[in-house]
N, C-alpha and C positions, 0 to 999 in steps of 0.2 A: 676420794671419799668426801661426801657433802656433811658437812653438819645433822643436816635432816636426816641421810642414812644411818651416823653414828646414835642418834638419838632414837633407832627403830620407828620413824615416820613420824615424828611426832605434831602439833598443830604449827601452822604457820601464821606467823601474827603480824599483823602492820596497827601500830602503834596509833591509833588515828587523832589522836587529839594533844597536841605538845607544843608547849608554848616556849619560845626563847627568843632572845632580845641582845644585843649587844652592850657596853657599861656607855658607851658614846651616845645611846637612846634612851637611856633609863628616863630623863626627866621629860620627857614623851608617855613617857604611857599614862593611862587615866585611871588605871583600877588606886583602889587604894587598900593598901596594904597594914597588915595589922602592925602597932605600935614593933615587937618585938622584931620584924624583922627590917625596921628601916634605921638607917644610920642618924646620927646626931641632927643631917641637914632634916631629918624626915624622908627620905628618899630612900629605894629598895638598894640594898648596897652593894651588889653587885650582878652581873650579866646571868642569864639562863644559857646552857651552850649544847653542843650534842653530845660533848664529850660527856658531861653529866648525867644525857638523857641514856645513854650508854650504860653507864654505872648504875643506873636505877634496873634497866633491863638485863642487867648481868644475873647471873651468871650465863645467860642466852650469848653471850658470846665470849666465854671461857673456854675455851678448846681443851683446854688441859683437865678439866673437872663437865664432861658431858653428862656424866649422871646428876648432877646437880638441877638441872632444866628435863622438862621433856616436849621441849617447844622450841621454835627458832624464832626469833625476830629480825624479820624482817627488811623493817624501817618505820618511816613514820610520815604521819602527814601534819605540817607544820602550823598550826593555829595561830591567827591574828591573836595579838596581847591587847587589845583595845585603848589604841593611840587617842591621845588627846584630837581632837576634830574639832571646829567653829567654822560653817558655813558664811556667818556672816564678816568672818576677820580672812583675809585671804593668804594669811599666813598661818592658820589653823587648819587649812587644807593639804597641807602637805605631809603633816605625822603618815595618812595613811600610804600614802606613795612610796616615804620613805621605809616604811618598814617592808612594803612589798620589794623595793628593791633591796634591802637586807634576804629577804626571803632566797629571792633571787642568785644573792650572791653567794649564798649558801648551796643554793640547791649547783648551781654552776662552779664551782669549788674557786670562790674568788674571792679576796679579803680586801679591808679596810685595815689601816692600823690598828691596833688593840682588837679585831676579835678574832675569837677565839677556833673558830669551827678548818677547817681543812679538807683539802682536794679527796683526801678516803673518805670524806662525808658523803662527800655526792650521790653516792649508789644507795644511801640510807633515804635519802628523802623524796618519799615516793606521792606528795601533792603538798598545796599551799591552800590555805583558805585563810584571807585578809579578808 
């Protein structure tokens, strides 16, 4: 028994727009963030993960409370966080690489120390846009 058939058909969704970031990258990214949520350095204080992106799309993967959704998700496609870039410093070219291969290491269920995502993720991330 599938998810979709406990929920009587319900819509299938792919997540398309989801942004996360590992804490080893934080001070790479270029958005800027509202006072409240950055730490004392100014910096966002911690990592975006799937694990999270999970929890926001639950109860869609609550097995145990189906009537709660009448939707399944799917997965998701992973959004560039708008890395710091400088074409004319040749060390500002690398932010975007690097978070392509975070992408990467995610979608291929491969980790770095400290983050966070895992080999069950794999089957969630269904494209990359850096």
């Amino acid at each position: 028994m599938t998810l979709r058939s406990m929920w009587g058909g319900g819509p299938l969704i792919i997540d398309s727009h989801f942004h996360l970031w590992p804490a080893s990258e934080i001070k790479s990214l270029a958005w800027k963030f509202p006072k409240q949520l950055r730490d004392t350095e100014g910096e966002v204080p911690r990592q975006y993960s799937v694990d999270e992106w999970r929890d926001a799309a639950a109860p869609a993967f609550d097995v145990a409370t189906p009537t709660k959704a009448s939707y399944e998700v799917l997965g998701y496609v992973a959004v560039g966080a708008d890395r710091k870039s400088h074409l004319t410093d040749k060390s500002g070219r690398n932010e975007p690489l690097t978070e392509f291969n975070f992408f990467r290491r995610v979608a291929l269920g491969l980790r770095k120390d400290g983050e966070e995502h895992k080999a069950s993720h794999v089957s969630l991330c269904r494209g990359i846009m850096t």
